[in-house]
FIPAMAR-746955 format. One record per residue (C-alpha): chain; x negated, y negated, z negated. Coordinates in Angstrom, 3 decimals, padded with zeros to 6 digits. Each point is the difference from the previous one (the first is absolute). Example, Ala and Ser with C-alpha at 12.3 -4.5 7.8 and 13.67 -1.06 7.14 Angstrom:
BEGIN
<node unit="A" px="-012.300" py="004.500" pz="-007.800"/>
<node unit="A" px="-001.370" py="-003.440" pz="000.660"/>
This chain:
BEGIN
<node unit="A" px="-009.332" py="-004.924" pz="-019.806"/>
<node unit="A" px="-001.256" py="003.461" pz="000.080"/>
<node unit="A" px="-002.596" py="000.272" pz="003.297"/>
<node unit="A" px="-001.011" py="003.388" pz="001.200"/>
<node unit="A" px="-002.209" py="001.204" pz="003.113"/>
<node unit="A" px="000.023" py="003.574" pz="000.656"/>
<node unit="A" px="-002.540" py="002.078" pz="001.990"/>
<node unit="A" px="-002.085" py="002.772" pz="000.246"/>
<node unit="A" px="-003.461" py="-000.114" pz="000.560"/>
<node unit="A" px="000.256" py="001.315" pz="003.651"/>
<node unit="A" px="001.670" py="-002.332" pz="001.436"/>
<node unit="A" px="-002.459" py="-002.942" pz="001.826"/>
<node unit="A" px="002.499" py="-003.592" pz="-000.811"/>
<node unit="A" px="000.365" py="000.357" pz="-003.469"/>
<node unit="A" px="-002.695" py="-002.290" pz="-001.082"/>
<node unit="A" px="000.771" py="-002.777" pz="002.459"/>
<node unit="A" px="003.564" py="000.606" pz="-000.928"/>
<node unit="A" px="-000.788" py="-000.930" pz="-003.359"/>
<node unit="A" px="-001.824" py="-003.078" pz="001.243"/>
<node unit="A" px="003.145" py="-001.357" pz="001.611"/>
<node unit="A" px="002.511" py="000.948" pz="-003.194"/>
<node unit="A" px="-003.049" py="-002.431" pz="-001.370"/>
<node unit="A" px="000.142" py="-002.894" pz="002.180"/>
<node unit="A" px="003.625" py="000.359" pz="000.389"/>
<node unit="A" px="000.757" py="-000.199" pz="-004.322"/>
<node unit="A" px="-002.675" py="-002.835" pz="000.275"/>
<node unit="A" px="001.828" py="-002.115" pz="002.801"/>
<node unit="A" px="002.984" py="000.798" pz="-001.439"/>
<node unit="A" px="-000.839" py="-001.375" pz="-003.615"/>
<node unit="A" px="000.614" py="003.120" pz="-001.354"/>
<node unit="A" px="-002.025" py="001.206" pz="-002.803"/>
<node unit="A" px="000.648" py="003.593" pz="-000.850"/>
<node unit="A" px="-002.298" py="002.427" pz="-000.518"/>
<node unit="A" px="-000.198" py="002.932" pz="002.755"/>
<node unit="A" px="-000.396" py="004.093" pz="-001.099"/>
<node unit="A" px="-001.483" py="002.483" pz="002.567"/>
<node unit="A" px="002.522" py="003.324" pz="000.073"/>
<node unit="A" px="-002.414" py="002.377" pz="001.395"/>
<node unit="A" px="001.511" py="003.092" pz="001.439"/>
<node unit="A" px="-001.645" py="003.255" pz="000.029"/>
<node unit="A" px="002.030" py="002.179" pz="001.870"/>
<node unit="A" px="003.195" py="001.128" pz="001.529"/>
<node unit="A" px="001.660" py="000.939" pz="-003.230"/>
<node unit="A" px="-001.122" py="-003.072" pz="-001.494"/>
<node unit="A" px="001.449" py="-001.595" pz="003.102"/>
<node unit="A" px="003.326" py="001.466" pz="-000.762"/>
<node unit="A" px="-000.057" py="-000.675" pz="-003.340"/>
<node unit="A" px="-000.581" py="-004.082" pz="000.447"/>
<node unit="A" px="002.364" py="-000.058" pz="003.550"/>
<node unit="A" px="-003.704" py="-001.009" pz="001.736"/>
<node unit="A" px="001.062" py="-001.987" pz="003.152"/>
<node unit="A" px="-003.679" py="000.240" pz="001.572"/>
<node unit="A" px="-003.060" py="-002.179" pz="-000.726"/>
<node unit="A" px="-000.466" py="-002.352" pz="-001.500"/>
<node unit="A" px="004.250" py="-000.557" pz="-000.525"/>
<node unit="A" px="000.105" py="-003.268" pz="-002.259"/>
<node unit="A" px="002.726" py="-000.015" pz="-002.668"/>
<node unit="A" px="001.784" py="-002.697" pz="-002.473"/>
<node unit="A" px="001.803" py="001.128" pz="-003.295"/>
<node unit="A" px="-000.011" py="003.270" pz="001.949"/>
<node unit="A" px="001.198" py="-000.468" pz="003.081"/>
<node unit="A" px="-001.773" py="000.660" pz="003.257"/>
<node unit="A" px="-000.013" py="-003.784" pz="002.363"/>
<node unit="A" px="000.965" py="001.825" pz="002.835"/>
<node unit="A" px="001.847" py="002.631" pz="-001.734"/>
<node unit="A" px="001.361" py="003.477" pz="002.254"/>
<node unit="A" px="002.121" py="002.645" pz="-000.878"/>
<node unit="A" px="-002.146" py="003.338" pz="000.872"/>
<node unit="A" px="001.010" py="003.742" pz="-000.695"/>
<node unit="A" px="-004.273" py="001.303" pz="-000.896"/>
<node unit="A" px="-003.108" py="-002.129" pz="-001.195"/>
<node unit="A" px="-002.884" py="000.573" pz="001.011"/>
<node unit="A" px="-003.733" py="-001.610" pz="000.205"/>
<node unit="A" px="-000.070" py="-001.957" pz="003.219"/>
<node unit="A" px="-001.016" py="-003.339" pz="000.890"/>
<node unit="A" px="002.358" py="-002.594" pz="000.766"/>
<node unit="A" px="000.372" py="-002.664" pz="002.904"/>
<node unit="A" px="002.091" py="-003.464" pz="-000.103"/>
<node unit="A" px="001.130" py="-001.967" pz="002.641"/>
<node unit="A" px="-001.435" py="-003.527" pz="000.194"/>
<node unit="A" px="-000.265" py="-002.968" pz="002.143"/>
<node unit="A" px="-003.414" py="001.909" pz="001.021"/>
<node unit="A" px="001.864" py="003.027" pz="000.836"/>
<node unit="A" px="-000.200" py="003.754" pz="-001.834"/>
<node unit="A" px="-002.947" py="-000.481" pz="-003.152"/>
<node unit="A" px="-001.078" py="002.125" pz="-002.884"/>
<node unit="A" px="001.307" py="-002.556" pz="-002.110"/>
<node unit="A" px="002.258" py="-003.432" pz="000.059"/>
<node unit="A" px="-001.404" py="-003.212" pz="000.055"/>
<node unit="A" px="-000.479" py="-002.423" pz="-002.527"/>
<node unit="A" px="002.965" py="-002.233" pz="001.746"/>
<node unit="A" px="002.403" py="003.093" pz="-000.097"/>
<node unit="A" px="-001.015" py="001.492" pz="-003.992"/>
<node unit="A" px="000.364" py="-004.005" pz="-000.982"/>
<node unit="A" px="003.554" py="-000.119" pz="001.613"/>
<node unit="A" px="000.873" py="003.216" pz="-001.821"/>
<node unit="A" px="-001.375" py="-000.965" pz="-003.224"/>
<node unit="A" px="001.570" py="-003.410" pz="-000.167"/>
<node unit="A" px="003.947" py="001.302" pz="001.083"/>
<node unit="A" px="-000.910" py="002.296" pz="-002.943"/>
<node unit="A" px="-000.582" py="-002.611" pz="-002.368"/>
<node unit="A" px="002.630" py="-002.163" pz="000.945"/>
<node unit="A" px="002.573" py="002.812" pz="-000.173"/>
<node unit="A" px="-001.550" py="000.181" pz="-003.587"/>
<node unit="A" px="000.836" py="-003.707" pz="-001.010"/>
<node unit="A" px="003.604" py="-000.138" pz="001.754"/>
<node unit="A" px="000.822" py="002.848" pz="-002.704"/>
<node unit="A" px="-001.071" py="-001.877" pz="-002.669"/>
């Protein structure tokens, strides 16, 4: 399983972000390793389809995946049980993460 978090460096959630993807892949009894996509600018933005930051992505495709028409670099916000946050939770990444993997092993 390929794990990616992207982000830019102006964008404030990226590093607790990370720390949930953490918890969540440790709760989950996942152990993959996790590769920071750092985005440096609109073009690069383009180029990689950048959802905001931090967007978290498996075998390449965006958890909460959007259809958009222009990339740029923005920040992102998810709904949780908390309301509108910089990042998901550790509950909602592990629920994500796990229907992933289990999609995975029904293929198999």
């Amino acid at each position: 399983m390929k794990i990616e978090l992207l982000y830019f460096d102006g964008c404030p959630s990226w590093q607790s972000g990370l720390e949930n993807l953490k918890a969540a892949l440790s709760v989950g009894g996942i152990d993959a390793p996790v590769d920071l996509v750092k985005v440096l600018d609109d073009a690069d933005a383009a180029e990689k389809h950048f959802l905001g930051s931090p967007s978290f992505r498996v075998n390449g495709v965006d958890l909460w995946d959007e259809q958009r028409e222009s990339y740029s670099l923005s920040c992102r916000v998810y709904v949780t049980p908390q309301g509108m946050k910089g990042n998901p939770s550790v509950e909602l990444l592990r629920e994500k993460l796990l229907l992933i993997q289990n999609q995975r092993f029904a293929k198999t």
